[in-house]
C-alpha positions as CSV (number, residue, x, y, z in Angstrom):
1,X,170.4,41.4,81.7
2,X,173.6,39.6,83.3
3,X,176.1,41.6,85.1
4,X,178.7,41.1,82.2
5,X,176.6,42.7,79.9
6,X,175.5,45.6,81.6
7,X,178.9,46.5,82.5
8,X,179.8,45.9,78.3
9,X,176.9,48.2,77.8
10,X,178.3,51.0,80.3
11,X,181.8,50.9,78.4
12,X,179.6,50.9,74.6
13,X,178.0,54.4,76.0
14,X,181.1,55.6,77.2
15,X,182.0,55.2,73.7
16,X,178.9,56.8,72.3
17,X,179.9,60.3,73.9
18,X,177.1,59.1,76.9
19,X,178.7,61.5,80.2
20,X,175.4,60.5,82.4
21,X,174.1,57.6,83.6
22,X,171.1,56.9,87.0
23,X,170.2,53.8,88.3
24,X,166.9,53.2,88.9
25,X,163.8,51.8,88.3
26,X,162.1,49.6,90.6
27,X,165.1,49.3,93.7
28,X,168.6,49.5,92.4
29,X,170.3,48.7,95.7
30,X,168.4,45.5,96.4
31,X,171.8,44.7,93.9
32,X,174.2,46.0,95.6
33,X,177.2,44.0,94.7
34,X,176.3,44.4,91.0
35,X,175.1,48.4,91.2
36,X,179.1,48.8,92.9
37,X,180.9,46.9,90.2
38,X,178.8,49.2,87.5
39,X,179.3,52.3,89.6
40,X,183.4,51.3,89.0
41,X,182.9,51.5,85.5
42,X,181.0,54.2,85.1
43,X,184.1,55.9,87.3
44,X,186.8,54.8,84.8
45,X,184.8,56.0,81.9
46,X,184.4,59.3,83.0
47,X,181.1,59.1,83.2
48,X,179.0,60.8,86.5
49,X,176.8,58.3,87.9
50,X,173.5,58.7,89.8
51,X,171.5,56.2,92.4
52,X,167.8,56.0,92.9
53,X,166.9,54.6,96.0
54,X,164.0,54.6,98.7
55,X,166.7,54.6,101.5
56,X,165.4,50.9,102.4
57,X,168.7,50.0,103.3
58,X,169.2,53.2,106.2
59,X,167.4,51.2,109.0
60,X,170.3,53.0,111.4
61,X,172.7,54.9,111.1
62,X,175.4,52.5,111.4
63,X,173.9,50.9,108.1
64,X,173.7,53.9,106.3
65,X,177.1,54.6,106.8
66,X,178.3,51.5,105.7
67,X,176.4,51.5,102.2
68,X,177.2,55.5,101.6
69,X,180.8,54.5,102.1
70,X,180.6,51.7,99.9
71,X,178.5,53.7,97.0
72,X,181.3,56.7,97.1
73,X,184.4,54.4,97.2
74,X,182.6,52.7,94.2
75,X,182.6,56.2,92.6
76,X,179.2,57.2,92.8
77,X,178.7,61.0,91.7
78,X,174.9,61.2,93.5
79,X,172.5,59.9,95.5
80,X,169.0,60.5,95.0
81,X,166.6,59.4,97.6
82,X,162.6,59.0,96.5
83,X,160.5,60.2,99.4
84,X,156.8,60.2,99.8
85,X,154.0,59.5,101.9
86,X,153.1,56.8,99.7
87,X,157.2,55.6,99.8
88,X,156.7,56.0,103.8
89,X,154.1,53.3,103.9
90,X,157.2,50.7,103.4
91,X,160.1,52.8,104.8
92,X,160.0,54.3,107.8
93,X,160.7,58.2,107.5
94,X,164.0,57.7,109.5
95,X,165.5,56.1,107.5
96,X,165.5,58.8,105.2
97,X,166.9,61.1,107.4
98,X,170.0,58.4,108.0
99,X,170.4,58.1,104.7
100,X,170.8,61.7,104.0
101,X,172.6,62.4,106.8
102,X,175.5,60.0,106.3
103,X,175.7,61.1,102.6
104,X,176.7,64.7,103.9
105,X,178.8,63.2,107.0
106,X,180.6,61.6,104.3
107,X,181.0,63.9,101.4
108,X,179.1,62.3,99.0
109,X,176.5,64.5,96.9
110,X,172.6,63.7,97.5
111,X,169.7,65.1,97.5
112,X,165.7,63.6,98.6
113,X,163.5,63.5,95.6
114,X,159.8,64.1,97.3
115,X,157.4,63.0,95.4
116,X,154.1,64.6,96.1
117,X,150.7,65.5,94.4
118,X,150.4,68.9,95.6
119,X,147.6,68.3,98.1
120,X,147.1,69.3,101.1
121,X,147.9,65.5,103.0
122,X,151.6,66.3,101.8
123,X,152.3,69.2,104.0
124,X,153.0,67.0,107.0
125,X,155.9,65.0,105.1
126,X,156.8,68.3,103.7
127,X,157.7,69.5,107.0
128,X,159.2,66.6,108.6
129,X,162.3,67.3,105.8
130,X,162.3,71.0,106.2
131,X,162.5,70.4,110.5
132,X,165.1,67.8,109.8
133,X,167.6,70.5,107.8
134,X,167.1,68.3,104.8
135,X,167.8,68.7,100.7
136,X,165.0,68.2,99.2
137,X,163.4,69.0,95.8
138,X,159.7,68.5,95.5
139,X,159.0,66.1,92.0
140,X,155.3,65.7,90.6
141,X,154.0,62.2,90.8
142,X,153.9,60.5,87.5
143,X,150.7,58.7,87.1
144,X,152.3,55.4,85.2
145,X,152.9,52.2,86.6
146,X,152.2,51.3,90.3
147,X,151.3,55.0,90.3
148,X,148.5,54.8,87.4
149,X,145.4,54.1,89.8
150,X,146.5,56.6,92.0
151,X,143.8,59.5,92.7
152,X,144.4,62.8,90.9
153,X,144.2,65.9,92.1
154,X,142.8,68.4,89.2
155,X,145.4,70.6,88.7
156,X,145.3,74.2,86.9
157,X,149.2,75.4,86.0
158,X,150.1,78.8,84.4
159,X,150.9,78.6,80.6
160,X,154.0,77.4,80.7
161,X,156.2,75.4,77.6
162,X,156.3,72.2,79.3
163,X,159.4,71.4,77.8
164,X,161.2,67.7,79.0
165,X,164.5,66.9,79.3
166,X,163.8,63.7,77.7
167,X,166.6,61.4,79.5
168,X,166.9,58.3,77.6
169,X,165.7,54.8,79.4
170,X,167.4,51.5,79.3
171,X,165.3,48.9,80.1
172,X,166.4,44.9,81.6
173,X,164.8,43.9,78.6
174,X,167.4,45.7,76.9
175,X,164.5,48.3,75.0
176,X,166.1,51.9,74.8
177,X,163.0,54.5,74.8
178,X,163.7,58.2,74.4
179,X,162.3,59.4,77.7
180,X,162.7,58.0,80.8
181,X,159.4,58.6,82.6
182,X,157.0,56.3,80.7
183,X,158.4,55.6,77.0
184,X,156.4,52.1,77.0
185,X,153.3,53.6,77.6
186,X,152.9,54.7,74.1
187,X,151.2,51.5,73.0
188,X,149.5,53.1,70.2
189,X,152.4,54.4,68.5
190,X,155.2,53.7,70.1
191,X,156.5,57.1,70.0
192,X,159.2,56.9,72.4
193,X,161.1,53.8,71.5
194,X,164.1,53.6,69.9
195,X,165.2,49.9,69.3
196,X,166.6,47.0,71.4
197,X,170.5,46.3,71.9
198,X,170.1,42.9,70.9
199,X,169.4,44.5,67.5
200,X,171.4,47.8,67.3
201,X,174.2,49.5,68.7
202,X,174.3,52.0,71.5
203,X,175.6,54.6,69.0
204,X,173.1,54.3,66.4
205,X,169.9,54.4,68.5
206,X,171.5,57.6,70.3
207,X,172.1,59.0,66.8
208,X,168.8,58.2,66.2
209,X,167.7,59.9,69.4
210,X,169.5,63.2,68.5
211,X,168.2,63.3,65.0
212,X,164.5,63.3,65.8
213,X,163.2,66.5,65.4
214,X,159.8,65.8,67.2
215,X,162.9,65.1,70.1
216,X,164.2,68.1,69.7
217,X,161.1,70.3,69.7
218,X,159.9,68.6,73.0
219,X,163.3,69.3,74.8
220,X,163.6,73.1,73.1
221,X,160.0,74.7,72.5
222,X,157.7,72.4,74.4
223,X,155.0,70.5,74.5
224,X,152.3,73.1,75.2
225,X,153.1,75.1,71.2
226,X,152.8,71.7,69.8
227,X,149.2,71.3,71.5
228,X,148.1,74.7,70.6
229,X,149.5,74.1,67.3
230,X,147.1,71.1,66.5
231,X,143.9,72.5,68.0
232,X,144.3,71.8,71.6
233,X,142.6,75.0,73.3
234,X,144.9,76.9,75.6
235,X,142.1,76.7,79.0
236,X,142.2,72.4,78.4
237,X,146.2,72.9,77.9
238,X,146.4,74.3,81.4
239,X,144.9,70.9,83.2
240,X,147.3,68.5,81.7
241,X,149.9,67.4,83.9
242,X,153.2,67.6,81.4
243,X,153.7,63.7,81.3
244,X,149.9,63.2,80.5
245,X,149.6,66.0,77.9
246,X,152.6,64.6,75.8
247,X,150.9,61.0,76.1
248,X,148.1,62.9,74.5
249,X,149.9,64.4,71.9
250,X,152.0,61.6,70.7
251,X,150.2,58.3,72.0
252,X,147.6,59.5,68.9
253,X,148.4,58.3,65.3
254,X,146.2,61.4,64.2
255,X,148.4,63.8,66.2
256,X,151.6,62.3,65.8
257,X,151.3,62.8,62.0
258,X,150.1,66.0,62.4
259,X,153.0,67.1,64.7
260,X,155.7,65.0,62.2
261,X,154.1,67.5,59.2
262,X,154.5,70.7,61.6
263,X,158.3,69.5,62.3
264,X,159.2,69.3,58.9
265,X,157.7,72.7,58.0
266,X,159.9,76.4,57.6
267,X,159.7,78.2,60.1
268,X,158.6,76.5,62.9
269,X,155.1,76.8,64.0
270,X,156.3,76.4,67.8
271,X,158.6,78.8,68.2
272,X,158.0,83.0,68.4
């Protein structure tokens, strides 16, 4: 998409009541010219505005000043910097630390997404940001994409909802998808996607979006009910990662129809 029509599509979800809106997605700041001029919009509509980077940019601390002070005068809201050892293979860890440093030097709110598959070869990493005096929130890898080869640890988790925000993804293409983790990876249904702009407006696929009850039961109840609910037993529940279980539950025709009669029914059969 050109740079005219993102910044038309920033002002159309203004419009649409949309108050949030992150950049990311592959490298946003490998644009930088064209992330600052949609950063300005997103400033005069009101609307707070995230970055997702990898921190490429931080090589010293010179150059991380100068981006950080060109992001916040642009009106950024956030940065959010992806760190991993697998991000680390590409940019050296320092750069990380400049990044994150000059955000704070210079008032501008960040904090170090790091990614990480909870075994035992991520401590090291770990503690590298803890000795640096670093923000940092730890984030589950999400086995699509680049990612989908990756090895996987087996995980056991309590019994927890799993219940998703379910941010809303804009693709270059123009493809809206309800979630913005891995909405085109539900080939066999297409579960999570809402329509292309070419075709609709901004406000009628986020209509659309707020209407869907399967949506809404996702965000609110959670995904683990809705497995129990169709048969799933509670000891196979518990080895899903959350992104993978709701691939299984809705990236099936058989459960999706299942789960679409369950929505519709009085009262809810996910909720105590």
């Amino acid at each position: 998409m050109d740079l005219a029509r993102a910044k038309a599509i920033v002002s159309e979800m203004a419009q649409a009541h949309v108050k949030g809106i992150s950049f990311t997605a592959g490298e946003p700041l490998l644009f930088l010219k064209d992330i600052l001029e949609l950063l300005a919009v997103c400033k005069r509509n009101g609307i707070y505005s995230r970055v997702v980077t990898n921190g490429f940019w931080a090589g010293t601390p010179r150059s991380a000043d100068d981006i950080v002070s060109a992001l916040k005068t642009a009106g950024l809201s956030q940065l959010r910097i992806s760190s991993s050892r697998w991000h680390q293979k590409h940019v050296a860890p320092e750069n990380i630390v400049f990044a994150a440093r000059s955000s704070k030097k210079l008032g501008l709110d960040y904090f170090i997404s790091f990614v990480t598959d909870f075994s035992k070869q991520d401590r090291p990493h770990e503690q590298y940001l803890r000795d640096k005096r670093l923000r940092f929130f730890p984030e589950p890898v999400i086995y699509f994409g680049r990612a989908r080869d990756f090895n996987r640890p087996e995980v056991f988790t309590d019994y927890t909802a799993n219940q998703c925000d379910m941010n809303p993804y804009l693709s270059p293409q123009l493809d809206i998808y309800a979630c913005c983790d891995a909405g085109d990876r539900f080939d066999r249904t297409g579960f999570l996607y809402l329509g292309n702009l070419d075709d609709h407006s901004v406000e009628s696929l986020f209509q659309a979006y707020e209407k869907n009850r399967l949506f809404h039961a996702v965000k609110t109840a959670g995904l683990t009910p809705m497995a129990s609910s169709i048969g799933i037993s509670a000891n196979e529940i518990v080895t899903y990662r959350k992104c993978e279980l709701c691939e299984k539950l809705f990236n099936s025709r058989e459960n999706l129809t299942a789960l679409q009669q369950a929505a519709d029914s009085t009262p809810s059969p996910w909720t105590r």
